[in-house]
Every structure is written in C-alpha cells, then in structure tokens.
VOPAGU-2260 file (C-alpha; in pm, 1 decimal, decimal comma):
REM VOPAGU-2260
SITE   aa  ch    i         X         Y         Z
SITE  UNK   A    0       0,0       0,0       0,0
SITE  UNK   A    1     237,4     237,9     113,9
SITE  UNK   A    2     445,2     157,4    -242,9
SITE  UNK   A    3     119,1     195,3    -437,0
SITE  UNK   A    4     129,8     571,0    -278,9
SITE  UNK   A    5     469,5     689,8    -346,6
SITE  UNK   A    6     434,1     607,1    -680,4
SITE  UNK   A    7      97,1     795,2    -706,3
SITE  UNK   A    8     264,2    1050,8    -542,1
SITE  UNK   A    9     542,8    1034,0    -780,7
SITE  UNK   A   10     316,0    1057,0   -1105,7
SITE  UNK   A   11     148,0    1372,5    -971,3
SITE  UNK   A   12     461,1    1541,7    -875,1
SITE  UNK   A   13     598,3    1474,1   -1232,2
SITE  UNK   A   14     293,5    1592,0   -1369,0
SITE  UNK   A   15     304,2    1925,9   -1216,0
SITE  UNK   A   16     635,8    1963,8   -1378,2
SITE  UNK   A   17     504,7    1920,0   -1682,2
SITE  UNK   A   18     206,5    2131,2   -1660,7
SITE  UNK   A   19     458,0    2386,6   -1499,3
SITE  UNK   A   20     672,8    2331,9   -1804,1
SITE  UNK   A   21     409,6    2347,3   -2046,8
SITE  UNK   A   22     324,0    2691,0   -1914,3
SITE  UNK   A   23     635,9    2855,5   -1900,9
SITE  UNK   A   24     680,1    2724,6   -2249,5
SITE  UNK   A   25     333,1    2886,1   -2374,8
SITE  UNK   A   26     422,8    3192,0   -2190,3
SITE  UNK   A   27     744,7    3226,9   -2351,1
SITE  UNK   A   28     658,6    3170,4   -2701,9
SITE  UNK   A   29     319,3    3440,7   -2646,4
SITE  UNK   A   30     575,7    3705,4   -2512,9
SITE  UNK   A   31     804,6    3644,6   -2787,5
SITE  UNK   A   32     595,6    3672,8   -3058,0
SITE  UNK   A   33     449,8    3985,2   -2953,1
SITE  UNK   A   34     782,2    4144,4   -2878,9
SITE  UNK   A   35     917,3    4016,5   -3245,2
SITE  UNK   A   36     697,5    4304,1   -3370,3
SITE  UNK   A   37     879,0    4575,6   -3171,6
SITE  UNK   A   38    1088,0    4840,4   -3299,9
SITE  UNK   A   39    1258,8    4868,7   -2937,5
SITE  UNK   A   40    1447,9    4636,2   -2721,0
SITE  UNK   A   41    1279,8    4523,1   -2470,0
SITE  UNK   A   42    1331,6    4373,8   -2102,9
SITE  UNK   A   43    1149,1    4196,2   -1835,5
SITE  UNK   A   44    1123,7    3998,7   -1541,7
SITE  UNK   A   45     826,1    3901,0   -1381,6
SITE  UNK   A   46     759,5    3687,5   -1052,5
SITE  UNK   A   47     413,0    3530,5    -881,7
SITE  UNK   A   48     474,8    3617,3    -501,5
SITE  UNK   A   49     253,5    3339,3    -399,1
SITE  UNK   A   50     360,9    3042,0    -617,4
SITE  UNK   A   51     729,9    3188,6    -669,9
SITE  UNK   A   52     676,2    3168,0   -1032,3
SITE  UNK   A   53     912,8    3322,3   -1287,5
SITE  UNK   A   54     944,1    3461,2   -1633,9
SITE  UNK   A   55    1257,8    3628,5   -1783,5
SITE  UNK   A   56    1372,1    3823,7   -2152,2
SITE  UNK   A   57    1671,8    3968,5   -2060,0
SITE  UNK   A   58    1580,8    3970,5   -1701,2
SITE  UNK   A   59    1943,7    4064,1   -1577,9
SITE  UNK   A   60    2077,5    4347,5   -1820,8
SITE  UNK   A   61    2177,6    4657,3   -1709,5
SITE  UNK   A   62    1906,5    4919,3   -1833,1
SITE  UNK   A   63    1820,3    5320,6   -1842,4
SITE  UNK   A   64    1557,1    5287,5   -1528,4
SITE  UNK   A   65    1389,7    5714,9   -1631,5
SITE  UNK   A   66    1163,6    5792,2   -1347,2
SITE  UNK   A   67    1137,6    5443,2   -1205,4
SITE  UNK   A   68    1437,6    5500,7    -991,2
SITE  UNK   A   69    1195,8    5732,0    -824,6
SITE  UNK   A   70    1124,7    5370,4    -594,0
SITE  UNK   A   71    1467,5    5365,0    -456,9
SITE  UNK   A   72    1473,0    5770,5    -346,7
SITE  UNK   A   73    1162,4    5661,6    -173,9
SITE  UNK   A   74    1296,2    5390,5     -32,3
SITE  UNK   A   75    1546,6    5561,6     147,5
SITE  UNK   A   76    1319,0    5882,6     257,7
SITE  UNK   A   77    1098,9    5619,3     456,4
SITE  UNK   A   78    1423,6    5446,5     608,0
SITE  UNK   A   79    1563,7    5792,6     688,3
SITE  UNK   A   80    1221,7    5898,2     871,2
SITE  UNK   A   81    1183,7    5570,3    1014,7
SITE  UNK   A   82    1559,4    5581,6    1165,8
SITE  UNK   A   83    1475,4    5922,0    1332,7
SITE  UNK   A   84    1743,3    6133,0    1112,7
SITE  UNK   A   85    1491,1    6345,9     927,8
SITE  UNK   A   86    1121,0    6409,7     994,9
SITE  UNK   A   87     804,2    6389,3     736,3
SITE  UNK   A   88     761,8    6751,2     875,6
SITE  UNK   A   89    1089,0    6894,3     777,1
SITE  UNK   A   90    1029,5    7134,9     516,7
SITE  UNK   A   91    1172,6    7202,8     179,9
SITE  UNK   A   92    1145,4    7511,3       9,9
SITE  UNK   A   93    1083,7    7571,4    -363,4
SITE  UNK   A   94    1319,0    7779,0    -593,9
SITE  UNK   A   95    1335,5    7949,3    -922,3
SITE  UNK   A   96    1703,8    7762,5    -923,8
SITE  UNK   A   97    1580,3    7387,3    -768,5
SITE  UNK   A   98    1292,4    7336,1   -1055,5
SITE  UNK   A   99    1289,9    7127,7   -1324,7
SITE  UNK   A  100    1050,9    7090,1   -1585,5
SITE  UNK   A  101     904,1    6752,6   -1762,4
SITE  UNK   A  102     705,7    6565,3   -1535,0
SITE  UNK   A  103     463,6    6739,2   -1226,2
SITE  UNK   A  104     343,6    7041,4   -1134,7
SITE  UNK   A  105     603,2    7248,7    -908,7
SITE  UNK   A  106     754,2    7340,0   -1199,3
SITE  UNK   A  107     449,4    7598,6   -1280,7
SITE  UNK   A  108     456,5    7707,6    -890,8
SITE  UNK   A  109     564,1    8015,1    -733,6
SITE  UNK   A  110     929,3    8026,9    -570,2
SITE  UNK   A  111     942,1    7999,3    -210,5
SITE  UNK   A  112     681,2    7743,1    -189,8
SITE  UNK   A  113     725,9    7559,7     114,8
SITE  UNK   A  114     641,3    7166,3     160,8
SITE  UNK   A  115     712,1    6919,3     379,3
SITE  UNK   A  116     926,1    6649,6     292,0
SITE  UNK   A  117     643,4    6417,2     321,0
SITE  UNK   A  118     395,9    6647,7      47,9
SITE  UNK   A  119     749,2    6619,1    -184,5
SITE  UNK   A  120     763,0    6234,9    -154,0
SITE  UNK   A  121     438,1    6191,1    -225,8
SITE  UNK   A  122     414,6    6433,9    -536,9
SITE  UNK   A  123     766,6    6245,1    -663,9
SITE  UNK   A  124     529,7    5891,1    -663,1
SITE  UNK   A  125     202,2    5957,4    -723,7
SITE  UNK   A  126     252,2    6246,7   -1029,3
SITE  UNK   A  127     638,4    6154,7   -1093,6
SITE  UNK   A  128     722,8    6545,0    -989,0
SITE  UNK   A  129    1053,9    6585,9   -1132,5
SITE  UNK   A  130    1087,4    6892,9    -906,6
SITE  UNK   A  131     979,8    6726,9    -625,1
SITE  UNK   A  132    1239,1    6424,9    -657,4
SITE  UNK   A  133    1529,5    6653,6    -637,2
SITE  UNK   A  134    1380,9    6847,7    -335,6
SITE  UNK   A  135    1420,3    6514,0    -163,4
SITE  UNK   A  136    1729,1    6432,3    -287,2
SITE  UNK   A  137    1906,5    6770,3    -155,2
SITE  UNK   A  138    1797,3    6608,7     185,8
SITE  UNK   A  139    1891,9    6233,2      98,6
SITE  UNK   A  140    2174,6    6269,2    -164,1
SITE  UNK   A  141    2241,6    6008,8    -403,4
SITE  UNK   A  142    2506,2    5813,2    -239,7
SITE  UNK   A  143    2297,5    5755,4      54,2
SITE  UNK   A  144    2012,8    5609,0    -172,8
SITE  UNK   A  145    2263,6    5388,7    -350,7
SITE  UNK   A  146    2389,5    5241,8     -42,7
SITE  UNK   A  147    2071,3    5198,9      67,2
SITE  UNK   A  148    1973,2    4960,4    -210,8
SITE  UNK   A  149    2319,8    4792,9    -147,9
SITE  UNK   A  150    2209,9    4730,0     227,9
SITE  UNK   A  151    1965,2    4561,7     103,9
SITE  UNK   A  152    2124,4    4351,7    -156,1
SITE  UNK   A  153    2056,1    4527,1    -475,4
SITE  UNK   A  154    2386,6    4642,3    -617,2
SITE  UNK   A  155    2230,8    4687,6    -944,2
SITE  UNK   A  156    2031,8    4968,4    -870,9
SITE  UNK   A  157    2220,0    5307,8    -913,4
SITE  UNK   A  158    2073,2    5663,4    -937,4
SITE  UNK   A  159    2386,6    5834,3   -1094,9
SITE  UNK   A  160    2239,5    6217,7   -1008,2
SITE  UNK   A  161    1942,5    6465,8    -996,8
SITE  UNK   A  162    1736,1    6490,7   -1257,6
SITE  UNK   A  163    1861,6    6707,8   -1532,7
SITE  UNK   A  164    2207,3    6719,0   -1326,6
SITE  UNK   A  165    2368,2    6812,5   -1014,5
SITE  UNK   A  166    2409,1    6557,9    -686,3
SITE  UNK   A  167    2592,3    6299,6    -921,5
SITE  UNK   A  168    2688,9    5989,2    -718,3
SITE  UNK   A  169    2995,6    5800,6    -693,0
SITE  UNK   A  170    2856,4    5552,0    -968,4
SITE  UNK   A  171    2722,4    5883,8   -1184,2
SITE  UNK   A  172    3096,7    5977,8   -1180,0
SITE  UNK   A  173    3189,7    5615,6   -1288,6
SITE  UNK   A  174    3223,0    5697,8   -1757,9
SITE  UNK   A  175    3065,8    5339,7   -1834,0
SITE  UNK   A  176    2733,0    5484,7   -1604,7
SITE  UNK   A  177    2681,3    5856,4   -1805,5
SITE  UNK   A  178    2468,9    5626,2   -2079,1
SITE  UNK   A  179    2221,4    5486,7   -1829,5
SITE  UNK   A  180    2154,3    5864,9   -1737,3
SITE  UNK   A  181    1929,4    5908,0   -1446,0
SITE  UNK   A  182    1940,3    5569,7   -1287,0
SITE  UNK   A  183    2077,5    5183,6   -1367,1
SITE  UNK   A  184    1872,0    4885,2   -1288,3
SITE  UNK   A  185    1807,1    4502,9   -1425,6
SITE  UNK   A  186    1452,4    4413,7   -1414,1
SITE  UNK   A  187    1540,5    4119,8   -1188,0
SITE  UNK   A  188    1657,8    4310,6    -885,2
SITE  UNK   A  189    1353,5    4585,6    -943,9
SITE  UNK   A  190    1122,8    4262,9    -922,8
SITE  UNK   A  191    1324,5    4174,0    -580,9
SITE  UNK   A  192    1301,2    4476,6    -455,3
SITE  UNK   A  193     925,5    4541,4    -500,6
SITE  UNK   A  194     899,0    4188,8    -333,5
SITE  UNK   A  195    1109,2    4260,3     -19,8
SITE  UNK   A  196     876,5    4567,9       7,0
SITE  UNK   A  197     561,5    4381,5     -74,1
SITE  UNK   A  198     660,2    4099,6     213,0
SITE  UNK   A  199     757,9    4332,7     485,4
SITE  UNK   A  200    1140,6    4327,5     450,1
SITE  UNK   A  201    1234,0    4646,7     369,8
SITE  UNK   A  202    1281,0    4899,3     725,3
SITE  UNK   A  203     979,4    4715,5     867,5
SITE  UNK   A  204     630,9    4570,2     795,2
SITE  UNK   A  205     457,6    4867,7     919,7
SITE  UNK   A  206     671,5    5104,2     675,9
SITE  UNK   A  207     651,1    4828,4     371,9
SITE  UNK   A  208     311,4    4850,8     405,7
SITE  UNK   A  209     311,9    5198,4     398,9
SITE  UNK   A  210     521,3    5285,2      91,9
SITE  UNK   A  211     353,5    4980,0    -112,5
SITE  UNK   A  212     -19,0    5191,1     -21,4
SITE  UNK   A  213     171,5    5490,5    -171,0
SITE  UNK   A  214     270,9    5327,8    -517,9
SITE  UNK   A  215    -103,8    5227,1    -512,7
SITE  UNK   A  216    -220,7    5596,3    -550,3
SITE  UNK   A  217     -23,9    5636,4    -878,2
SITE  UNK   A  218    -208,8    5850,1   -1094,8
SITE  UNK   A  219    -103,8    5709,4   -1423,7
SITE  UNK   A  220    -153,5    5385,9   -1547,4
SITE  UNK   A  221     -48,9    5385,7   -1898,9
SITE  UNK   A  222     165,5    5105,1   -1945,1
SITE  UNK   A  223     148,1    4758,3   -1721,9
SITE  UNK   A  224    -201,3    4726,8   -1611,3
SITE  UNK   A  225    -328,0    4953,0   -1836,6
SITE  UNK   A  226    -669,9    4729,4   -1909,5
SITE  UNK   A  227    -673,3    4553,6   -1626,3
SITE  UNK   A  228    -875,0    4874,7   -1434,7
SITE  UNK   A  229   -1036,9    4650,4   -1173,8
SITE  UNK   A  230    -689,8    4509,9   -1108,7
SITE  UNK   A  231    -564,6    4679,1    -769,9
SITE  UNK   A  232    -149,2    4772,8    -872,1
SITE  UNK   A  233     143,2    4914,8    -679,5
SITE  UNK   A  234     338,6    5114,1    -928,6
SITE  UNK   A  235     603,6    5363,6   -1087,0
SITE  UNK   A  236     657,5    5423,8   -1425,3
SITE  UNK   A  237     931,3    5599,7   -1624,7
SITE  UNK   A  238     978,9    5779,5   -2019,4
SITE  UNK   A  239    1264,7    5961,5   -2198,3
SITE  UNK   A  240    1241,2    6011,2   -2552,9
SITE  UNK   A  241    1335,4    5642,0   -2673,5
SITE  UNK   A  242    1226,8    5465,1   -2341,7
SITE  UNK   A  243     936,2    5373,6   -2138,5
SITE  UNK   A  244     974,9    5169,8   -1813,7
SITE  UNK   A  245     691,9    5037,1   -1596,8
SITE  UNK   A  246     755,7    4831,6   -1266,7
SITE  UNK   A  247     494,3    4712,2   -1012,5
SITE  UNK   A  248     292,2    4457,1    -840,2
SITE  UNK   A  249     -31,4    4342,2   -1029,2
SITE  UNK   A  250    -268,0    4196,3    -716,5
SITE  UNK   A  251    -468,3    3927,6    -936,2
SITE  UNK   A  252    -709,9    3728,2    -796,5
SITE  UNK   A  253    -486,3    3420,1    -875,2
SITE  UNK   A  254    -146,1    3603,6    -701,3
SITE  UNK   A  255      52,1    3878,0    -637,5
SITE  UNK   A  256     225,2    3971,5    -995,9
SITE  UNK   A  257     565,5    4154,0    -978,2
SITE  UNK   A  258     695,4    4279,9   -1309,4
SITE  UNK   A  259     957,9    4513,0   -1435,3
SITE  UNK   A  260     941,4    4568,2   -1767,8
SITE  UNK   A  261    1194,5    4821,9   -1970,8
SITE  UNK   A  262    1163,8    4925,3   -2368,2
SITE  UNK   A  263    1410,1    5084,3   -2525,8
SITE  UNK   A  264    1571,6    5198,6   -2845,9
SITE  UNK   A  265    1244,7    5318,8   -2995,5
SITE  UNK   A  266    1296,1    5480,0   -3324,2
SITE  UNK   A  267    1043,0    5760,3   -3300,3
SITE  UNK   A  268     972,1    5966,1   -3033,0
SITE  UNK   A  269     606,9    5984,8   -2890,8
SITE  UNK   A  270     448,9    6125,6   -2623,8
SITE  UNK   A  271     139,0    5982,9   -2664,7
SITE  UNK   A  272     -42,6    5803,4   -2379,3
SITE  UNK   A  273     -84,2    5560,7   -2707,0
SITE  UNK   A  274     318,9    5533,0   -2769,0
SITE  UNK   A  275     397,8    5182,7   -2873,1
SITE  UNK   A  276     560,2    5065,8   -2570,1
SITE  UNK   A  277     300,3    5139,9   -2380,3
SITE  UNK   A  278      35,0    4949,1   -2560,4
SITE  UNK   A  279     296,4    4651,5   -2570,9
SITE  UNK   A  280     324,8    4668,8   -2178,7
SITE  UNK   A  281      -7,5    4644,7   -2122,7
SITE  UNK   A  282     -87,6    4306,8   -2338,5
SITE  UNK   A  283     276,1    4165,0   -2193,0
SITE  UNK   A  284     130,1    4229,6   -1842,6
SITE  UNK   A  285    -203,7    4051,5   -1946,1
SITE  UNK   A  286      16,0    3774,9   -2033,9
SITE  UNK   A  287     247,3    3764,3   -1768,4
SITE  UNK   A  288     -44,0    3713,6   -1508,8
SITE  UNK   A  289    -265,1    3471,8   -1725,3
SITE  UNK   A  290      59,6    3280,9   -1761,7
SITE  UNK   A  291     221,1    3312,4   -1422,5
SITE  UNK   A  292     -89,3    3187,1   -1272,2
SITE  UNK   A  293    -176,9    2868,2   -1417,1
C-alpha cells in the first residue's frame, strides 16, 4: 500500500512539472511573438509572489531605469524617517534655481513654496514630480540612496544624479554609467526589490506597508495594467524620448504579480499616452499574469 502511494505521489509530482513546463513554455513563445513586432528592445522579469513563479527576456541586463528610480529615493526617505534622522515635517522650500521641468506640477509654482518632505515624496510617486524628486534628494543625496539599495542587496540599482544634473553619485561619476543617465537597474533586482517591500522586509512591515499603499495611488496607469482597471497595482513608471519603463505589483485574484518591464531603443519619439511601448506593456502584463498563474 504504502508503495502503491509513493508512486501515485510520484506521477502527480511529475505531472506538475510538466504542466509547470508546459506553461512557461506557452508563456514564452506568447511574449516572444508579440515582442518580435517591436521596434525597441525590450526587457522583463516578472515573478508570482505566492507560487514563486518566474518569467525572464533579458531579465538581468543593465538598463536606463527614467523615473522608475523614483522607488529607490523613496525607499530611502521612509528608512531615513523611520531611523529618526529626518522628519516627514521637515520642510523644503521651492526655488526658481531647484525646478525642473518635464514631469509634475512644481515646476508651474511660485518660488518659495514651502512643503514638507512628506507632500514632496508623495508628489515624486504619485505624479512623478521631477521637481519634487530633487527636493528630496538635496535632503537624501544620491550616495545615501545607492547604499541603501546595497544594504539591502541590490547592487544593481544606481541613481547616478538629480534629474537634469547636479548631486551625481559616486557611480554617476563612474564613464561606463553617463549612458544609463538618471538611474541603472536590471529588471530582476527591481522585481526583488518590489517583493522585499511587498513581504515586509524592507525597514519594517509597518513602513513596507506603507510605501507599497503609496505606489497604489499612482495617478497614471499607462503602461502595465493599463486594461486591467479593476486590477488593484502598486506602481512607478518611467519615459525619456526612446524609453518607457513600468515596474509594479499586479494583485490578481490568482497572485501577487511583480513585473519590471523596460523598452528601449524606440525609433520615433512619442508622447502619446498611445506610444507603442506602452500598448505593448499592457498586453505583456495581461500575459504575464494569465501565464504566471496557471
């Protein structure tokens, strides 16, 4: 009898491979074929939280992370406040000199604005306030963020300066960084990092929580998630000229669906909530947690 039942329990386990297989194989070839038809080059890693599932194109290159980096400078103002060396009521002050245009609104504001650091944060992730991000970075600096992300394993993760320029880093100085621009980042470790956040791991559970209730309130959802509007998502998302760059955590009702996905290299420039990469983030995301959750 108790033969009779490993060997049951032998053919199921080897039949979960193979479904597991078959999936992953599916999955693969879907993603492909719709990235074939790309003028870009694209990158991605995706994981299920729950099941540990994974799915990787080019999962571990280096790539131009735009606004995304945005994460990581969060990151590190929650560890600062939580640490007691700087307060969510500190204030920053606003400057014809400190504002940068592109993305947000203190650009169009009136100098000597004053905001906390916590109002500054929280325009930096929710609207992507250019502005904003280098408000908190005059009270972080860059170095402090990168070693941040190195305390917590993540030595792929750079921001190399401010945006636009000023505060480089010790890897912004480094020539073989100046193409990545803003920030540096593989998909993989963007993935891991959203997870550490999304399980707890990163200052505490209390301040995981916290920031991951933050990415929720994104305002923008043009890329990864994009149809999936009953979909609750934690997100950032990023765009230069030739790149757009969406990360986040898709909560599907099968499992928690981490992705990072980067495309680059586009021949035309768009700004267009229609651009191509954006559209072809949104169907890989579809895929990613159809497939990932099988």
């Amino acid at each position: 009898m108790t033969k009779n039942l490993t060997v049951i329990a032998t053919l199921l386990l080897i039949t979960i491979r193979i479904t597991a297989q078959t999936t992953t194989n599916s999955l693969d070839q879907q993603i492909k074929n719709r990235v074939a038809s790309f003028k870009g080059h694209v990158s991605l890693f995706a994981k299920n939280l729950d099941t540990g599932q994974t799915y990787a194109l080019n999962g571990d290159e280096r790539v131009r992370t735009a606004s995304t980096i945005k994460i990581a400078v969060m990151v590190e103002a929650f560890a600062r406040v939580a640490e007691g060396r700087a307060k969510w009521t500190n204030e920053v002050v606003l400057t014809k000199e400190k504002k940068y245009g592109g993305s947000g609104i203190l650009y169009e504001l009136s100098d000597g604005l004053r905001l906390t650091l916590r109002d500054a944060v929280n325009l930096m992730m929710l609207i992507s306030d250019n502005t904003a991000t280098n408000l908190v970075l005059e009270v972080l600096t860059t170095d402090a963020v990168n070693a941040r992300m190195e305390s917590l394993g993540f030595n792929q993760i750079k921001i190399m300066r401010k945006v636009g320029s000023g505060g480089e880093s010790k890897a912004g100085k480094d020539p073989e960084n100046k193409r990545f621009g803003l920030g540096m980042a593989t998909p993989r470790e963007m993935v891991l990092l959203l997870e550490k956040i999304e399980r707890g791991e990163v200052i505490s559970s209390a301040v995981s929580k916290e920031m991951i209730e933050l990415m929720k309130r994104e305002q923008d959802r043009y890329a990864i998630g994009r149809s999936l509007w009953d979909v609750p998502m934690a997100s950032k998302y990023g765009a230069l000229d030739s790149l757009r760059s969406s990360i986040g955590i898709i909560y599907s009702k099968k499992g928690r669906i981490a992705m990072a996905i980067s495309c680059d290299d586009m021949p035309e420039v768009m700004w267009s909530v229609d651009n191509p990469a954006y559209l072809l983030m949104s169907e890989l995301s579809v895929m990613l947690v159809n497939g990932l959750t099988n």
